[in-house]
KOLKOL-358204 format. One record per residue (C-alpha): z, y, x. Coordinates in nm, 2 decimals. Layout:
Z_Y_X
...
//
This chain:
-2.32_2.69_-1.19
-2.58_2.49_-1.35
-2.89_2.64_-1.10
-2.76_2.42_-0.82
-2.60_2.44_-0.49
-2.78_2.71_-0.31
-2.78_2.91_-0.59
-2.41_2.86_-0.61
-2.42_2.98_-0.25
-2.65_3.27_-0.27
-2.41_3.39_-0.51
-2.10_3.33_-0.31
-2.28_3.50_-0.05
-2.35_3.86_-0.27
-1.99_3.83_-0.40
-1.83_3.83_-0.07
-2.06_4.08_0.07
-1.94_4.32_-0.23
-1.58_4.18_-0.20
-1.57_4.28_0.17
-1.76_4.64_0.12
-1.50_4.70_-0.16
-1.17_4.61_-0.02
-1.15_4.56_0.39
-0.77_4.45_0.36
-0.84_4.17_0.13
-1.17_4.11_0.25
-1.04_3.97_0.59
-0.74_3.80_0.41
-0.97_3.52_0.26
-1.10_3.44_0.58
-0.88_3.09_0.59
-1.10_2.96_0.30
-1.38_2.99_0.51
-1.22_2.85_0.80
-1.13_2.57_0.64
-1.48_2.49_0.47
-1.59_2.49_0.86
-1.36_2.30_1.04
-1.42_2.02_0.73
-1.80_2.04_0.82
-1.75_2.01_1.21
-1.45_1.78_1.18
-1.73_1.54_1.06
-2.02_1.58_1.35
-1.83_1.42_1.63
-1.79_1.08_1.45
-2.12_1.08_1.25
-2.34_1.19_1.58
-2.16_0.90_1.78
-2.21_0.65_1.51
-2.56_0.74_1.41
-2.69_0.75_1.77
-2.52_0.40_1.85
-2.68_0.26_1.53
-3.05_0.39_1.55
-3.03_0.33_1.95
-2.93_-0.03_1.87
-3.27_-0.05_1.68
-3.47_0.07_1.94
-3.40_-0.23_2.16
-3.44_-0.12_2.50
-3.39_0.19_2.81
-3.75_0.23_2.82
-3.82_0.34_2.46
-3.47_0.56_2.51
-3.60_0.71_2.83
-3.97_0.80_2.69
-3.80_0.96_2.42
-3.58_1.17_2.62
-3.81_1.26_2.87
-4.06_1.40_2.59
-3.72_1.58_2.40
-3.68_1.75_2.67
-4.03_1.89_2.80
-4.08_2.00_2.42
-3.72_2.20_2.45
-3.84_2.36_2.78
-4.16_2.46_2.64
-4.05_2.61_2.38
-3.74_2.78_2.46
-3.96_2.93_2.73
-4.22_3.09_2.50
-3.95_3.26_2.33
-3.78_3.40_2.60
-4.15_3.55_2.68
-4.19_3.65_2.31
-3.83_3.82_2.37
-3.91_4.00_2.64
-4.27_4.11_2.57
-4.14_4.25_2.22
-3.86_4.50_2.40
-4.12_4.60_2.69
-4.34_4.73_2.40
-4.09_4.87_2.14
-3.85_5.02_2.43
-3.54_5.00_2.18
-3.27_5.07_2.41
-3.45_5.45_2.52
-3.33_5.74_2.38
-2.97_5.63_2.30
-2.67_5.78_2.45
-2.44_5.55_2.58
-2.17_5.73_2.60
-2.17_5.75_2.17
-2.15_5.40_2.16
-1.82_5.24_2.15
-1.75_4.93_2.40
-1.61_4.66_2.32
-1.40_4.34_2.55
-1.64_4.13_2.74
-1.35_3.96_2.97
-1.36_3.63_2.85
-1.69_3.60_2.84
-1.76_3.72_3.20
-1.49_3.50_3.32
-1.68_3.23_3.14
-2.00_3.32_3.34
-1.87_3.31_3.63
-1.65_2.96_3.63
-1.89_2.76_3.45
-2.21_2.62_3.66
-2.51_2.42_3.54
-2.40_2.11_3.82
-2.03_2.15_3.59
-2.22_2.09_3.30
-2.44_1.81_3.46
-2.12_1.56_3.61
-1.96_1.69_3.27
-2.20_1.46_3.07
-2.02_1.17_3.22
-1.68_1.18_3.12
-1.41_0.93_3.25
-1.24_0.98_2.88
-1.46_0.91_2.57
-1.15_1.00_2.34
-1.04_1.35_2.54
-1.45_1.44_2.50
-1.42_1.32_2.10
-1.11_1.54_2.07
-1.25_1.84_2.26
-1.59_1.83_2.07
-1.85_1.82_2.35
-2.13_1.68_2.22
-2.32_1.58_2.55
-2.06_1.32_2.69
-2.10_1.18_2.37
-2.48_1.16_2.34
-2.49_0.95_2.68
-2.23_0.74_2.56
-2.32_0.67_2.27
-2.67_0.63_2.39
-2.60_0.36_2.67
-2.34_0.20_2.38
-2.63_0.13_2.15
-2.84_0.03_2.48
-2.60_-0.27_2.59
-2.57_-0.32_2.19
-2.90_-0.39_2.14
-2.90_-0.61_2.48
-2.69_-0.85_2.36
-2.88_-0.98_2.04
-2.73_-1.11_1.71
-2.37_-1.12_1.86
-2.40_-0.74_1.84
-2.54_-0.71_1.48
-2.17_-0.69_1.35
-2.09_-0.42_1.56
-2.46_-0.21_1.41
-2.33_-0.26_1.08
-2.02_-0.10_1.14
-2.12_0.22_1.30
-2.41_0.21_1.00
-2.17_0.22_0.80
-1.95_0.44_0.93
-2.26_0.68_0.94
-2.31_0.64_0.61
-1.97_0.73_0.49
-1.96_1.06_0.74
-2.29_1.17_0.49
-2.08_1.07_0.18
-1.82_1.28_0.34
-2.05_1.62_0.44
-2.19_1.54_0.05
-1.81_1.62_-0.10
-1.72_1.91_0.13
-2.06_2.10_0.02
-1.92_2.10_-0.28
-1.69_2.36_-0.14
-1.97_2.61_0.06
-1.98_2.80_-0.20
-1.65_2.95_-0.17
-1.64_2.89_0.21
-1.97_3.13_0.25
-1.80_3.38_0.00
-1.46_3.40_0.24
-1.70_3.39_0.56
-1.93_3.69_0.41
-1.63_3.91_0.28
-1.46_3.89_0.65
-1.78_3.96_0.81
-1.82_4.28_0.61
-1.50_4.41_0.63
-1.39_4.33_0.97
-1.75_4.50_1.13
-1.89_4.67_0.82
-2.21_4.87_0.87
-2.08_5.15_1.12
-2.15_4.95_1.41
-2.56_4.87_1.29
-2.64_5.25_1.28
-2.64_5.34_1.68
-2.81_5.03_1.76
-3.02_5.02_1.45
-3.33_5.01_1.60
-3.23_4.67_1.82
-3.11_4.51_1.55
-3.44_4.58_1.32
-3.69_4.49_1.58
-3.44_4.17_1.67
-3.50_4.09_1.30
-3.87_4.16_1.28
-3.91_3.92_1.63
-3.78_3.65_1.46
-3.99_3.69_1.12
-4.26_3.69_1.39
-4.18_3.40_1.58
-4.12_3.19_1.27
-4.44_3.30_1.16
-4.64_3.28_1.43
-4.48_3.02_1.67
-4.29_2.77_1.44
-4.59_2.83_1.19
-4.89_2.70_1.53
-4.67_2.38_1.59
-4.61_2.35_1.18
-5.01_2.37_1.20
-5.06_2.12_1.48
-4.84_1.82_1.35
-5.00_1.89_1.04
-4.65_2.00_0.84
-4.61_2.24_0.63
-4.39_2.54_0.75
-4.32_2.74_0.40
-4.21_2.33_0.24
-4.01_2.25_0.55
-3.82_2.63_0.50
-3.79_2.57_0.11
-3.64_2.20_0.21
-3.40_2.35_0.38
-3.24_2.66_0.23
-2.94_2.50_0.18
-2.88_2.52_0.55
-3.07_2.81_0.61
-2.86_3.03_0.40
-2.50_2.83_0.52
-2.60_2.88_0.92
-2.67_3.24_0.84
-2.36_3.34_0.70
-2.11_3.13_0.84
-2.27_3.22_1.18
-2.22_2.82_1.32
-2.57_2.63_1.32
-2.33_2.32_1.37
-2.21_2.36_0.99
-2.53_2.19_0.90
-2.59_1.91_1.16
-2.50_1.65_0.94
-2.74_1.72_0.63
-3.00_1.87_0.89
-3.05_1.53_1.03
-2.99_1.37_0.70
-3.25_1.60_0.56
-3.51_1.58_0.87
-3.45_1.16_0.81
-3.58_1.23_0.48
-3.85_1.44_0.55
-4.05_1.14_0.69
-3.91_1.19_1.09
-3.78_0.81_1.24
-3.38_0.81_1.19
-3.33_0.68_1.61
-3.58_1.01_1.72
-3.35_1.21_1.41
-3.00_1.11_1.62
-3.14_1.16_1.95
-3.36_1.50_1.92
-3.10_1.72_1.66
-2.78_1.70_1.84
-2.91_1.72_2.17
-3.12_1.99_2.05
-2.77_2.21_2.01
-2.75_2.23_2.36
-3.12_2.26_2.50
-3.29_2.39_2.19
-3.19_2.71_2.09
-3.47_2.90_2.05
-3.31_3.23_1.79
-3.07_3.26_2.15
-3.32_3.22_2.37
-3.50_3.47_2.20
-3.19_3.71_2.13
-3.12_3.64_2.51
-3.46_3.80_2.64
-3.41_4.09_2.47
-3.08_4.19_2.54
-3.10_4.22_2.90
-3.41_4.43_2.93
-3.26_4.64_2.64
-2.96_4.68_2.88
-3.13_4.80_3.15
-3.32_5.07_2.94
-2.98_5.25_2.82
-2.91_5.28_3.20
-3.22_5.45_3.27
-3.36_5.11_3.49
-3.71_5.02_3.51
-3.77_4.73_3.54
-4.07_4.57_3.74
-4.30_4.26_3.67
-4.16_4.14_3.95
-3.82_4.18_3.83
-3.88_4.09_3.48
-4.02_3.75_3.58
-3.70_3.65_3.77
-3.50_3.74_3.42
-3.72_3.50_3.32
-3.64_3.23_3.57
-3.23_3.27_3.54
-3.29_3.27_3.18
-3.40_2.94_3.23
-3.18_2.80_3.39
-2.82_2.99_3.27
-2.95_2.93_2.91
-2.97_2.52_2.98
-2.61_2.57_3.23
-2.39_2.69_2.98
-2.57_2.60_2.67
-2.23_2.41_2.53
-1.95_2.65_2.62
-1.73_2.92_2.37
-1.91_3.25_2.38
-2.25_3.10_2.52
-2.48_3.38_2.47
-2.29_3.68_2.58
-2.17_3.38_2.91
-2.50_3.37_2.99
-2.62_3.74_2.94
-2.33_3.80_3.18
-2.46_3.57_3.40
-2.82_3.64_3.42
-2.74_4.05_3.40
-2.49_4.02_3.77
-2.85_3.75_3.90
-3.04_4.03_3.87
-2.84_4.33_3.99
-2.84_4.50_3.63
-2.42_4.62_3.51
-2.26_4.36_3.33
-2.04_4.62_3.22
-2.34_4.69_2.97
-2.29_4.39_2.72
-1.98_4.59_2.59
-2.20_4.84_2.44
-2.41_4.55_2.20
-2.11_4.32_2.11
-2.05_4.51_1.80
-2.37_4.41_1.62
-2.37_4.08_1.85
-2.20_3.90_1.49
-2.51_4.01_1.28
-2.78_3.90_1.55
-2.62_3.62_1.60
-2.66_3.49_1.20
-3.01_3.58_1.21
-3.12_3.41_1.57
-2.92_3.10_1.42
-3.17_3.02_1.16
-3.43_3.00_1.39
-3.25_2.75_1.56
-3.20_2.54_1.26
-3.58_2.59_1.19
-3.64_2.48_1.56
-3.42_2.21_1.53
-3.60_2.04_1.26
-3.96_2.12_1.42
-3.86_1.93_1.72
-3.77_1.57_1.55
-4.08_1.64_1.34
-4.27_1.69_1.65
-4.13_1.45_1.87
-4.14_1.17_1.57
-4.50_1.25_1.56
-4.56_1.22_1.95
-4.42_0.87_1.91
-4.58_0.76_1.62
-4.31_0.75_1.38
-4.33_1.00_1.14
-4.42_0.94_0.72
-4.63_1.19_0.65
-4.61_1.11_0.31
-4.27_1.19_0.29
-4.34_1.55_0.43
-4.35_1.71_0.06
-4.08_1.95_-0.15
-3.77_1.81_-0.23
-3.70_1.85_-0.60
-3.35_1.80_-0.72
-3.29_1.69_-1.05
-2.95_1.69_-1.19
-2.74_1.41_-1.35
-2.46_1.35_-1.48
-2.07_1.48_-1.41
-2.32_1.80_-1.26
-2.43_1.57_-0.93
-2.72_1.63_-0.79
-2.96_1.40_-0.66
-3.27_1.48_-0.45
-3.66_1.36_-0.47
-3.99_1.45_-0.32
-4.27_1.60_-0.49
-4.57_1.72_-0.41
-4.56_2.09_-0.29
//
């Protein structure tokens, strides 16, 4: 208890994992703890992204500085969430994981709703989605984007109207602040909430369902050590950042996203964190949430490997030609349906009927989909925080001295309270 909080978590982590091996009955009847520990992290992002965007978009002063901002956000996202999808499917032309493998051993699982997802949900949906005629109905329902623009042209005719609108900053600053104070108490809890979360996981899949498609899930794994590596670790290299500090900075997050298997767990103290790091607050509130629905690289990546893996347990080769339009829908389904329940497998369902290969297929991989999926998240939270690094940099507002190890030192009543230090 005295180590700290990701210690504390680590540990929760183990326990549950043995917890869930040991007993599968009680295993997945402590799952409403870790519910709970979620639904208190993501009751908080709705109000904090609003407030947080309206105050650091305030500051900016003016549509020009919001437009260059967004307009470079989003080149970065498309750049990057393109080399991955390359990286994705380069790695399964070369290590062919999907020949060999009877399909008829492997046991299929429902892909309904997600297919029905694919097929009633278009990028022009999403696109006249972002401008909601009900603020409160988009708050309720939790979709970010709405809010983004919102808050974004709030903060816009804020700032427009001078010192009459300085009251108005200091209350969303402050409500801000107290949506960080409020993320700060309900860490307090992860530890337990990533116990519940682990000892469902385990008992509710186990390990049966990794041995057929082993070899997927190892080479999905070793990609994203790889990409981390190499990828993250070029643009680490080019804005001067250290990669290894920036991953130690944020284990915390790291290790909550991986088990609870919900990047959005840690939005709050990812932005709080990335702020502190030496990014500009106004590119932190703009390039992080956004980033949750055009930056997911660990998906993009787990994306571009699915289908072509698909294609081999049928027996299909695939040409260049081909391959290159999987490319192209990826692209574009990936950005469509970004936002919507069951995104990945929607838009795997959606890319596999674009290019003629059976949909019928995904049945076959969502039994290890669970444990891909914690492992692709943390290179989204990695991604996330390389992109307001990046873009803070590209606009000239980032404190590199602040770019250092975070030590934390504990005082009293066993708080915790968190410096830089040279790495």
């Amino acid at each position: 208890m005295r180590k700290g909080l990701v210690w504390q978590i680590v540990a929760g982590m183990i326990l549950g994992l043995l917890f869930g091996f040991l007993s599968k009955q009680y295993g997945q009847a402590v799952k409403p703890l870790g519910d709970i520990f979620i639904n208190m992290i993501k009751i908080v992002i709705i109000p904090l992204v609003f407030s947080v965007i309206i105050s650091s978009i305030a500051s900016m002063g003016n549509l020009k500085k919001v437009g260059k901002l967004g307009f470079k956000t989003l080149v970065y996202f498309e750049i990057i969430t393109t080399v991955a999808l390359i990286v994705g499917l380069l790695v399964t032309n070369l290590t062919q994981p999907g020949v060999g493998i009877n399909i008829n051993q492997l046991e299929a699982g429902d892909i309904h709703k997600y297919t029905e997802t694919a097929e009633h949900t278009k990028p022009i949906d999403v696109l006249v989605g972002i401008f909601s005629p009900n603020l409160f109905k988009s708050l309720a329902d939790g979709k970010i984007l709405p809010v983004i623009f919102f808050a974004v042209m709030f903060g816009i005719a804020l700032a427009s109207i001078g010192e009459k609108g300085k009251v108005v900053v200091q209350f969303f600053q402050g409500v801000s602040e107290t949506m960080f104070a409020f993320v700060h108490l309900v860490m307090r809890f992860a530890p337990f909430g990533v116990f519940a979360l682990m000892a469902n996981t385990i008992a509710t899949y186990g390990f049966a369902s990794l041995i057929p498609l082993g070899k997927l899930v190892i080479i999905n794994h070793l990609t994203i050590i790889l990409f981390i590596v190499v990828v993250f670790g070029f643009i680490a290299w080019l804005v001067k950042v250290n990669l290894w500090t920036l991953i130690r900075n944020l284990k915390e997050e790291l290790v909550i996203g991986y088990v609870t298997d919900s990047t959005e767990t840690v939005m709050p103290q990812l932005m709080e964190k990335m702020t502190r790091f030496g990014c500009d607050r106004s590119v932190v509130s703009f390039v992080i949430p956004t980033g949750y629905t055009f930056n997911l690289d660990g998906s993009a990546l787990y994306q571009a490997m699915v289908v072509p893996f698909i294609a081999q347990l049928y027996g299909i080769e695939l040409t260049i030609m081909e391959q290159f339009t999987i490319l192209i829908v990826l692209m574009l389904t990936s950005k469509g349906i970004a936002a919507v329940p069951g995104a990945s497998f929607a838009v795997l369902s959606a890319t596999l009927a674009a290019v003629g290969l059976p949909v019928e297929g995904l049945a076959l991989v969502i039994g290890i989909d669970r444990i891909m999926d914690m492992a692709r998240g943390i290179v989204n939270i990695i991604g996330h925080s390389l992109a307001a690094i990046v873009i803070s940099k590209w606009e000239g507002r980032f404190d590199q001295t602040k770019a250092v190890l975070f030590k934390d030192i504990p005082v009293v009543a066993g708080e915790t309270k968190v410096e830089s230090s040279a790495s």
